[in-house]
MARROTI-977753 format. One record per atom (N, C-alpha, C, O): residue number from 1; atom name; x, y, z. Coordinates in pm, whole numbers, plus 50000, padded with zeros to 5 digits. Atoms other than C-alpha are relative to their C-alpha. Layout:
<pts>
<pt><pos>NUM</pos><site>CA</site><px>X</px><py>Y</py><pz>Z</pz></pt>
...
</pts>
This chain:
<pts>
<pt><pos>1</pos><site>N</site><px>50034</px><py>50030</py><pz>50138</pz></pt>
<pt><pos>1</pos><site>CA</site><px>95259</px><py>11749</py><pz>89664</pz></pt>
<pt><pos>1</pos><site>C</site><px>50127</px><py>50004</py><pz>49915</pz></pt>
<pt><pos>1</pos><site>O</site><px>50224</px><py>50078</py><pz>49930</pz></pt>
<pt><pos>2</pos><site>N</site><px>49870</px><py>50037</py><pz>50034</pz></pt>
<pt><pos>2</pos><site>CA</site><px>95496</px><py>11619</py><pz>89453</pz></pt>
<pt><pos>2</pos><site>C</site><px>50019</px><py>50104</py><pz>49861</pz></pt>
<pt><pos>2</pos><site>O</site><px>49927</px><py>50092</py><pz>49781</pz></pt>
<pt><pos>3</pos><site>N</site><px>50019</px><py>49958</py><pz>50135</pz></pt>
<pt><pos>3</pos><site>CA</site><px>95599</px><py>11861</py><pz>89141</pz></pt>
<pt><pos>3</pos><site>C</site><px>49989</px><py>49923</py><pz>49907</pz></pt>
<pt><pos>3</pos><site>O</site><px>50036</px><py>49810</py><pz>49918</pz></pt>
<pt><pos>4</pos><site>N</site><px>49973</px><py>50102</py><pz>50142</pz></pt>
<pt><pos>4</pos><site>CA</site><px>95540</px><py>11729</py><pz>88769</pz></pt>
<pt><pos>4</pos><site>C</site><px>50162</px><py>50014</py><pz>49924</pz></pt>
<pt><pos>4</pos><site>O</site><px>50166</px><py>50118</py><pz>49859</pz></pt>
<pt><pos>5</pos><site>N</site><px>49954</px><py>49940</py><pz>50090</pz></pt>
<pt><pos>5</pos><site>CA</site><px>95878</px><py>11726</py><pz>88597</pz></pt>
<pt><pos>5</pos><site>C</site><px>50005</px><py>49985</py><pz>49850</pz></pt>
<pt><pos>5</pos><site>O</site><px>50014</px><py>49867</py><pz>49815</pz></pt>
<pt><pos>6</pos><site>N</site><px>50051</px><py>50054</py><pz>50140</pz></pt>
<pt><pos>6</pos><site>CA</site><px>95829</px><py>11753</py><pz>88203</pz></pt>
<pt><pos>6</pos><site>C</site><px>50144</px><py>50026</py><pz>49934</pz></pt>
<pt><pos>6</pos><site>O</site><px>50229</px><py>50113</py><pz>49956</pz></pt>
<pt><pos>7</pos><site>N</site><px>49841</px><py>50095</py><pz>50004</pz></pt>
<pt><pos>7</pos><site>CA</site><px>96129</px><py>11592</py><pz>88057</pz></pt>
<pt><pos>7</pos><site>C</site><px>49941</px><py>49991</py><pz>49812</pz></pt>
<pt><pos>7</pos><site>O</site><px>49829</px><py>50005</py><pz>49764</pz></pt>
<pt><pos>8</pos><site>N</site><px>50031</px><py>50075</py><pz>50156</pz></pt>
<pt><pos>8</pos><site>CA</site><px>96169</px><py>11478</py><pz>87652</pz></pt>
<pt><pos>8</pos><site>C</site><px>50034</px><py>49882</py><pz>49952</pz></pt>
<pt><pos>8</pos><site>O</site><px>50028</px><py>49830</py><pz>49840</pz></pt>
<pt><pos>9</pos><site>N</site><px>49908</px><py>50110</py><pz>49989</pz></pt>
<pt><pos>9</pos><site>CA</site><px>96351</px><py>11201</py><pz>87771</pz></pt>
<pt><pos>9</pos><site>C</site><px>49981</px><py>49922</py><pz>50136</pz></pt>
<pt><pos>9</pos><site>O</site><px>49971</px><py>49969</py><pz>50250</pz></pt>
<pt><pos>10</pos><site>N</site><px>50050</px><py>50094</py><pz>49883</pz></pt>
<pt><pos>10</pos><site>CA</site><px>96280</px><py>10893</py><pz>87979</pz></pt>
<pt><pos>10</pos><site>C</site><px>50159</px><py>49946</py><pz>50075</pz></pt>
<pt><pos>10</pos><site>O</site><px>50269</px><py>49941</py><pz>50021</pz></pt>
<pt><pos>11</pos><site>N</site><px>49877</px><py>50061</py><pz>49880</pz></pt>
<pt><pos>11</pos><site>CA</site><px>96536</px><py>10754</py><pz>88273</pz></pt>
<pt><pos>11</pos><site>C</site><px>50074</px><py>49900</py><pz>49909</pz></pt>
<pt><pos>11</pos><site>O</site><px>50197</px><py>49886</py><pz>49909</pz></pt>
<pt><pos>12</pos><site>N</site><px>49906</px><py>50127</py><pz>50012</pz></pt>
<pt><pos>12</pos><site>CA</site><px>96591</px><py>10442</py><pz>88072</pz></pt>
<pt><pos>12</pos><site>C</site><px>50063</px><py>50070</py><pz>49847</pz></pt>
<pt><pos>12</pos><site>O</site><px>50143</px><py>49997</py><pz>49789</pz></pt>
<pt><pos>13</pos><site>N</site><px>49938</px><py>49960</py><pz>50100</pz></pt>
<pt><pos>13</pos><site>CA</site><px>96685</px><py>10688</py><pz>87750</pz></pt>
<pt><pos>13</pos><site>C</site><px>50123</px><py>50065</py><pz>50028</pz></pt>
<pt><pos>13</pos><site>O</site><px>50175</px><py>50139</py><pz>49945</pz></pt>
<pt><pos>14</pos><site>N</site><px>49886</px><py>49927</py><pz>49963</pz></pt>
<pt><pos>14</pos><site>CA</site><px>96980</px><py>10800</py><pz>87941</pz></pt>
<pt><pos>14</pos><site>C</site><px>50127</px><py>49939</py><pz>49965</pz></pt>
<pt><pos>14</pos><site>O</site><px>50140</px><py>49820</py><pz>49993</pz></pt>
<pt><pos>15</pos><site>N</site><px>49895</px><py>50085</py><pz>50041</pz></pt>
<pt><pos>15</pos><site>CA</site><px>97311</px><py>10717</py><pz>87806</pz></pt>
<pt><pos>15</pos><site>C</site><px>50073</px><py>49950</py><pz>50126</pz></pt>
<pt><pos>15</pos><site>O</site><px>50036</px><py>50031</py><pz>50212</pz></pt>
<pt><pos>16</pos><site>N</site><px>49986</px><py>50035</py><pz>49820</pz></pt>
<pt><pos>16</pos><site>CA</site><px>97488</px><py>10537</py><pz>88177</pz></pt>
<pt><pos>16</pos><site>C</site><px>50088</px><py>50121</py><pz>50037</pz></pt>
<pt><pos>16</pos><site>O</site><px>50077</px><py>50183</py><pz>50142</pz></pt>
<pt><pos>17</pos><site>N</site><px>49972</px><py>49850</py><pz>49941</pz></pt>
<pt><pos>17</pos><site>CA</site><px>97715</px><py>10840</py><pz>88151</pz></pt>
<pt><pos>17</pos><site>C</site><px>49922</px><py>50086</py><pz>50033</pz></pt>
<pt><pos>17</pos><site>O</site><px>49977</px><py>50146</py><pz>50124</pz></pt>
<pt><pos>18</pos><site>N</site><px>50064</px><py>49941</py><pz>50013</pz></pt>
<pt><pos>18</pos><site>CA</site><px>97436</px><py>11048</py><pz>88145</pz></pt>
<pt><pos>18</pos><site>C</site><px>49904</px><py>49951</py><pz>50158</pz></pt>
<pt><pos>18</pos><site>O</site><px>49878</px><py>50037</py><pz>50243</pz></pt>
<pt><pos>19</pos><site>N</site><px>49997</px><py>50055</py><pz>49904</pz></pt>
<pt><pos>19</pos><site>CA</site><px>97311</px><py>10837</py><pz>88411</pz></pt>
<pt><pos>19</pos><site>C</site><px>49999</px><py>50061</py><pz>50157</pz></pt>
<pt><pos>19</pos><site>O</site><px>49926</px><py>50115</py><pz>50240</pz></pt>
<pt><pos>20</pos><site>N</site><px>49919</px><py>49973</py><pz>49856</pz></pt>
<pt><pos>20</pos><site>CA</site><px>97523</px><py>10876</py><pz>88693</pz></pt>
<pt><pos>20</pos><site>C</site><px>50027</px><py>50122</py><pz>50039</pz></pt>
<pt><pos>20</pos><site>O</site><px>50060</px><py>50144</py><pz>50155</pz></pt>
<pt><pos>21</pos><site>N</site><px>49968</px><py>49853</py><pz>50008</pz></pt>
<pt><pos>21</pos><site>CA</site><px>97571</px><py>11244</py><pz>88632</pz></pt>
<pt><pos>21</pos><site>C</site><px>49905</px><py>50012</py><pz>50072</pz></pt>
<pt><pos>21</pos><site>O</site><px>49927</px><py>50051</py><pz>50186</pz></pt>
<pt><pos>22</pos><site>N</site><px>50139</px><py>49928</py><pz>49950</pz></pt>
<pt><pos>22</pos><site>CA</site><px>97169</px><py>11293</py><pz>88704</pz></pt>
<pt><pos>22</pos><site>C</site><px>50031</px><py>49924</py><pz>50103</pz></pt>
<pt><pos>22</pos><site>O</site><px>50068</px><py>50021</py><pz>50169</pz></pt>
<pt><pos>23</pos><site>N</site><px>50008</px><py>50059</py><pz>49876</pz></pt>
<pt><pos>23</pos><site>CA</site><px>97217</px><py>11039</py><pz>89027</pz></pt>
<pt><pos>23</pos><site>C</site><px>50073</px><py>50076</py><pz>50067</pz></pt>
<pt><pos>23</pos><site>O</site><px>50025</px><py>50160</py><pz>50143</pz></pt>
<pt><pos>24</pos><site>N</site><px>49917</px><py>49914</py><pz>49930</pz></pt>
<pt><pos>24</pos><site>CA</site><px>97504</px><py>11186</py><pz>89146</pz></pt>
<pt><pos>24</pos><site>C</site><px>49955</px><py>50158</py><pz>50066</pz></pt>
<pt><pos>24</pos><site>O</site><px>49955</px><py>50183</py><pz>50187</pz></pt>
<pt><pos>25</pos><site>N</site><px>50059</px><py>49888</py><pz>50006</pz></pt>
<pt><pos>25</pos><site>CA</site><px>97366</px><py>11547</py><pz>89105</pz></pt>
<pt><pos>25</pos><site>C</site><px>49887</px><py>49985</py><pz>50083</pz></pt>
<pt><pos>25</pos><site>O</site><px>49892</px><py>50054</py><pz>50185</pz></pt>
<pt><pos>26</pos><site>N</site><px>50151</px><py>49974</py><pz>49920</pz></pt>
<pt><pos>26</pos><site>CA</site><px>96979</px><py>11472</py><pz>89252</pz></pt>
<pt><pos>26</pos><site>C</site><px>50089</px><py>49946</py><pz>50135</pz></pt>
<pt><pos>26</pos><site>O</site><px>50043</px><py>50010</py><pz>50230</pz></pt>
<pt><pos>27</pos><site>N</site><px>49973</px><py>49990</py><pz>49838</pz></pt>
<pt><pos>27</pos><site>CA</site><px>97202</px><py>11338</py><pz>89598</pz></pt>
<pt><pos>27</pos><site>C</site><px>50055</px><py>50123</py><pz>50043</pz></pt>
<pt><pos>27</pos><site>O</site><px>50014</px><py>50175</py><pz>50147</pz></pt>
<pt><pos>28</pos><site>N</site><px>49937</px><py>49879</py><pz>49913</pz></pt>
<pt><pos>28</pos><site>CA</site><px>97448</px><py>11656</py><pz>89629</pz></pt>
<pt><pos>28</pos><site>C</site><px>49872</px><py>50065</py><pz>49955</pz></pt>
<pt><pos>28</pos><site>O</site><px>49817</px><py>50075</py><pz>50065</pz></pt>
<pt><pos>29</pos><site>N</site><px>50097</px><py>49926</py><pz>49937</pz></pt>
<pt><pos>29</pos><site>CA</site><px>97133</px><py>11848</py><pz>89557</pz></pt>
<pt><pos>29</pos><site>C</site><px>49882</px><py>50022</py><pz>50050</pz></pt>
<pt><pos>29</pos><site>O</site><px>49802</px><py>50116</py><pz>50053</pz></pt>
<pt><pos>30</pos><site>N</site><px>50133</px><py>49999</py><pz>49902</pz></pt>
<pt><pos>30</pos><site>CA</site><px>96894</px><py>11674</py><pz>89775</pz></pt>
<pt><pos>30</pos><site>C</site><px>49858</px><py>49985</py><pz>49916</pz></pt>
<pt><pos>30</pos><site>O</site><px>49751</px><py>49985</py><pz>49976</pz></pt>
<pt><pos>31</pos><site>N</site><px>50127</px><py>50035</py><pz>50049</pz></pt>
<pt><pos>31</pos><site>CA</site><px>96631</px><py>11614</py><pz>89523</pz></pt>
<pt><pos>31</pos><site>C</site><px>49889</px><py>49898</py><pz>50051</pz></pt>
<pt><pos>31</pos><site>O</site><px>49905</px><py>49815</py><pz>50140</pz></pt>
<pt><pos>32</pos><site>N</site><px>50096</px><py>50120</py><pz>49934</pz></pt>
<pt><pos>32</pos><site>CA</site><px>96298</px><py>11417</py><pz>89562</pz></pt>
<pt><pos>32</pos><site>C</site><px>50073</px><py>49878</py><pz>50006</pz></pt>
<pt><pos>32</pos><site>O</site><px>50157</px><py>49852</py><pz>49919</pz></pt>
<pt><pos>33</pos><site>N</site><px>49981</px><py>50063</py><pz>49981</pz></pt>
<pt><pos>33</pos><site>CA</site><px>96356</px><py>11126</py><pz>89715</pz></pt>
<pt><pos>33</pos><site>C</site><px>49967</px><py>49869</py><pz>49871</pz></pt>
<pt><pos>33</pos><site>O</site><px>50053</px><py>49811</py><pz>49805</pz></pt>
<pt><pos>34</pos><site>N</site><px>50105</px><py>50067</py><pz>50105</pz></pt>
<pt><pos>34</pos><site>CA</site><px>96127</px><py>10915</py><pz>89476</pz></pt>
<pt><pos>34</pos><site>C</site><px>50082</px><py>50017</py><pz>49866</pz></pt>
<pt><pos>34</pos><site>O</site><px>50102</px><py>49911</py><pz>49808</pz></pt>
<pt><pos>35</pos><site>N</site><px>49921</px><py>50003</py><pz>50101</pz></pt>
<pt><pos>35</pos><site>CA</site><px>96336</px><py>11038</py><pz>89184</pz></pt>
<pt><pos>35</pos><site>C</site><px>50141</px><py>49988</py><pz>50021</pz></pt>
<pt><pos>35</pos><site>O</site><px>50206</px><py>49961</py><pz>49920</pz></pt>
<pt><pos>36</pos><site>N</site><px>49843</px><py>50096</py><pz>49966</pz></pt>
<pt><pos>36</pos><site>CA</site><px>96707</px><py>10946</py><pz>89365</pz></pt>
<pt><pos>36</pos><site>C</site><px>49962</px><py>49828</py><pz>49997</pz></pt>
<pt><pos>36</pos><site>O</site><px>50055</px><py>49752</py><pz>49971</pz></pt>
<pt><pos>37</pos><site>N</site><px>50035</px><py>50109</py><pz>49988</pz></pt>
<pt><pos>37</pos><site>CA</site><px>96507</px><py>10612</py><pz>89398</pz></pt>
<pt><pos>37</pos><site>C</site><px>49987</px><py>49894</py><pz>49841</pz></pt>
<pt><pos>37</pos><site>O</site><px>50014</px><py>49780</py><pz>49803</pz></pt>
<pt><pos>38</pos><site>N</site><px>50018</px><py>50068</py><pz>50166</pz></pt>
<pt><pos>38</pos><site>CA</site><px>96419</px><py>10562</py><pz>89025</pz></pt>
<pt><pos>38</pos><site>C</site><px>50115</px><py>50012</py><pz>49931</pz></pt>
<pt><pos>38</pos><site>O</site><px>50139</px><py>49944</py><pz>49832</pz></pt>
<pt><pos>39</pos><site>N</site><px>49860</px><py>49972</py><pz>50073</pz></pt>
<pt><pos>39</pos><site>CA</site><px>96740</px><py>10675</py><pz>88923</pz></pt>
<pt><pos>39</pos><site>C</site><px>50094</px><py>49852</py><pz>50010</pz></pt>
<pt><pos>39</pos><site>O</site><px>50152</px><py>49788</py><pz>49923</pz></pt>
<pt><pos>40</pos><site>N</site><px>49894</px><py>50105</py><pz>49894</pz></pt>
<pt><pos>40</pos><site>CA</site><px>96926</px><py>10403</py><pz>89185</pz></pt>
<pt><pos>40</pos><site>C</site><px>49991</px><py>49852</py><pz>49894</pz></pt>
<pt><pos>40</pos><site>O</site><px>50075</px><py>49784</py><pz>49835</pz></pt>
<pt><pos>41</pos><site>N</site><px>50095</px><py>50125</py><pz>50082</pz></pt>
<pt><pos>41</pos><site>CA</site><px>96660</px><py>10127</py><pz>89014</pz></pt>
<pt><pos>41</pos><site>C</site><px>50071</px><py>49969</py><pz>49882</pz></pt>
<pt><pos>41</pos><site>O</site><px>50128</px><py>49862</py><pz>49860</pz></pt>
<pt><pos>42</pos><site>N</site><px>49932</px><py>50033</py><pz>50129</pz></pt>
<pt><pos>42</pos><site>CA</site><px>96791</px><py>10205</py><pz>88658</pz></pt>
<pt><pos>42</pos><site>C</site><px>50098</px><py>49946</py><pz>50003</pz></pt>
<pt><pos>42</pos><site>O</site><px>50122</px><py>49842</py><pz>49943</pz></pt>
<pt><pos>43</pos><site>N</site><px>49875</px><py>49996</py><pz>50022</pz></pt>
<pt><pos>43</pos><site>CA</site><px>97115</px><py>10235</py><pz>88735</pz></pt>
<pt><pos>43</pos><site>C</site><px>50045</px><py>49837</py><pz>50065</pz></pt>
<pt><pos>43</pos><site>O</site><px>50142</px><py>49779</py><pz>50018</pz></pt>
<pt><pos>44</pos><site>N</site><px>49997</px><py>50189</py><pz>49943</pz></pt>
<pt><pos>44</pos><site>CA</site><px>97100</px><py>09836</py><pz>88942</pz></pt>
<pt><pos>44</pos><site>C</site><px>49954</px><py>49960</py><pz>49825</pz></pt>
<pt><pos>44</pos><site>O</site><px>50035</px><py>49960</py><pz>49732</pz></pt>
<pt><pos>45</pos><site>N</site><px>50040</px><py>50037</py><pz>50097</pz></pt>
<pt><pos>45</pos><site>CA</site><px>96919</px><py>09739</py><pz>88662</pz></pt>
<pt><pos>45</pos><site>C</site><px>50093</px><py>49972</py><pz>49875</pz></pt>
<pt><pos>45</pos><site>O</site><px>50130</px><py>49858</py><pz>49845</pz></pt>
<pt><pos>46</pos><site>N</site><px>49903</px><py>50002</py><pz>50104</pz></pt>
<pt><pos>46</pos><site>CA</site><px>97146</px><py>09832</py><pz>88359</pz></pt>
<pt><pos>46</pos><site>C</site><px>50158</px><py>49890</py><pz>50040</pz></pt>
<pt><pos>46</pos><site>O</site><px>50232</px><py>49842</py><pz>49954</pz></pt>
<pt><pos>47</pos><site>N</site><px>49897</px><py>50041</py><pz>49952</pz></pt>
<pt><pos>47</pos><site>CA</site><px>97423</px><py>09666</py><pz>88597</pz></pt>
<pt><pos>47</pos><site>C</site><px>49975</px><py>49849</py><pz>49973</pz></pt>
<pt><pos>47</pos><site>O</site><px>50064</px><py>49780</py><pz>49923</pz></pt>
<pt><pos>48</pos><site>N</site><px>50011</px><py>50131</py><pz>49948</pz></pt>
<pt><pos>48</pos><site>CA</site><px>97257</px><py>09331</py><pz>88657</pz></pt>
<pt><pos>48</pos><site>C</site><px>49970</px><py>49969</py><pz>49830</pz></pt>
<pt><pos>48</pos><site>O</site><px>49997</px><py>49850</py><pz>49813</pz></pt>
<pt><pos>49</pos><site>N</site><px>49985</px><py>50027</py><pz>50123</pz></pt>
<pt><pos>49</pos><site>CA</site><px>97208</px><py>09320</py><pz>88267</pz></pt>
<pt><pos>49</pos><site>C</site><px>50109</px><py>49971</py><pz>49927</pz></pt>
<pt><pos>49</pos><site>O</site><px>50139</px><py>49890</py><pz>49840</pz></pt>
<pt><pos>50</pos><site>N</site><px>49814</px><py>50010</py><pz>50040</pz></pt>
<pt><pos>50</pos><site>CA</site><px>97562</px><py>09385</py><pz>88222</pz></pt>
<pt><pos>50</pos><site>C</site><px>50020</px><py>49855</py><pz>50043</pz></pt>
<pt><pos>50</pos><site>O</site><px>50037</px><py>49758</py><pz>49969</pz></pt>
<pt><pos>51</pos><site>N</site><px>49937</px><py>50126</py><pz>50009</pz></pt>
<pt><pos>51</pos><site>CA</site><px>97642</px><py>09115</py><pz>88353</pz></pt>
<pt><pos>51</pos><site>C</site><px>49950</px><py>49873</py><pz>49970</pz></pt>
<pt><pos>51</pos><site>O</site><px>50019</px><py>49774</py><pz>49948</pz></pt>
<pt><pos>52</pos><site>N</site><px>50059</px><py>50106</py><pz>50035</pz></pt>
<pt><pos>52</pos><site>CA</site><px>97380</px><py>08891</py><pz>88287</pz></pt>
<pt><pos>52</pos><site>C</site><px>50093</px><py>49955</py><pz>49839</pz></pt>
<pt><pos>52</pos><site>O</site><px>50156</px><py>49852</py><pz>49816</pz></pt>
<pt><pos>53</pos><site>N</site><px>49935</px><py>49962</py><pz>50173</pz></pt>
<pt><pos>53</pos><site>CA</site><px>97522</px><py>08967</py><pz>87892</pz></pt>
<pt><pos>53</pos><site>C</site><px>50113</px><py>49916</py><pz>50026</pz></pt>
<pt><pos>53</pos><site>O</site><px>50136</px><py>49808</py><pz>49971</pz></pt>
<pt><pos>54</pos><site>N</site><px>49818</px><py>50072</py><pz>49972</pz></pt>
<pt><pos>54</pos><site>CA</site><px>97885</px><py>08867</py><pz>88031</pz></pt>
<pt><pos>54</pos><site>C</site><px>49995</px><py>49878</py><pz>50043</pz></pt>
<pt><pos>54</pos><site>O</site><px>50111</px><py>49838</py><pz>50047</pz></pt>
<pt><pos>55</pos><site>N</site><px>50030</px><py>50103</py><pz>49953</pz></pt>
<pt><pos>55</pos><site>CA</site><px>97779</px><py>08563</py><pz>88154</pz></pt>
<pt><pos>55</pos><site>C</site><px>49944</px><py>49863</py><pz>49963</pz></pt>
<pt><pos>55</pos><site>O</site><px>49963</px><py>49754</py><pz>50017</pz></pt>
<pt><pos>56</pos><site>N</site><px>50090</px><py>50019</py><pz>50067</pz></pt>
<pt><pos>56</pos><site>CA</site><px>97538</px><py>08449</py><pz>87910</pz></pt>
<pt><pos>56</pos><site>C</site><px>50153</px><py>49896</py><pz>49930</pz></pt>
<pt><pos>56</pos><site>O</site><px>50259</px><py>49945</py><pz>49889</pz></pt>
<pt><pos>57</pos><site>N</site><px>49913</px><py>50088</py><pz>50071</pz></pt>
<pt><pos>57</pos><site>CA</site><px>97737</px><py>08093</py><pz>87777</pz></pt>
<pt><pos>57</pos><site>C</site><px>49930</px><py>49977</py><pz>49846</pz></pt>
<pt><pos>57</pos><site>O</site><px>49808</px><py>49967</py><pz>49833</pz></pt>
<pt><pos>58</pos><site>N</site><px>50064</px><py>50004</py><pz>50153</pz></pt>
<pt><pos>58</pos><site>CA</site><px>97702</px><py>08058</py><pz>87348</pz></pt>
<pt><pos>58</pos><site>C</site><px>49979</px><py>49914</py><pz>50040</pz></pt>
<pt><pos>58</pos><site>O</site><px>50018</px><py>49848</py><pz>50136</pz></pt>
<pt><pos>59</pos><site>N</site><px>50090</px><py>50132</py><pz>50129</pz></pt>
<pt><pos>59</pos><site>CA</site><px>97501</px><py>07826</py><pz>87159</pz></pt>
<pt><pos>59</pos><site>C</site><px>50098</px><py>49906</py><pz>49918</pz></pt>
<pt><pos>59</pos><site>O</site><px>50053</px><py>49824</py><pz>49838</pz></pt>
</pts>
């Protein structure tokens, strides 16, 4: 059974420093899997935005 954790702050409210700290951290200390997974997600995510942004030709 998986614990609840109660948070005041959602994954995608993380600043990317803030980020990589919690990713980094839940692998050296082995945390649920399921939450290294959602972490991974954001952290692709915010990336493939990045560059979508950089990429993105004006009007």
């Amino acid at each position: 059974m998986m614990q609840s954790i109660k948070s005041n702050c959602a994954i995608t409210e993380l600043t990317d420093e803030s980020l990589v700290f919690a990713y980094e951290n839940a692998r050296k200390k082995n945390l649920d899997l399921h939450f290294i997974q959602l972490l991974e997600e954001e952290i692709v995510k915010r990336q493939i935005d990045t560059l979508l942004q950089s990429t993105k030709i004006p009007n």
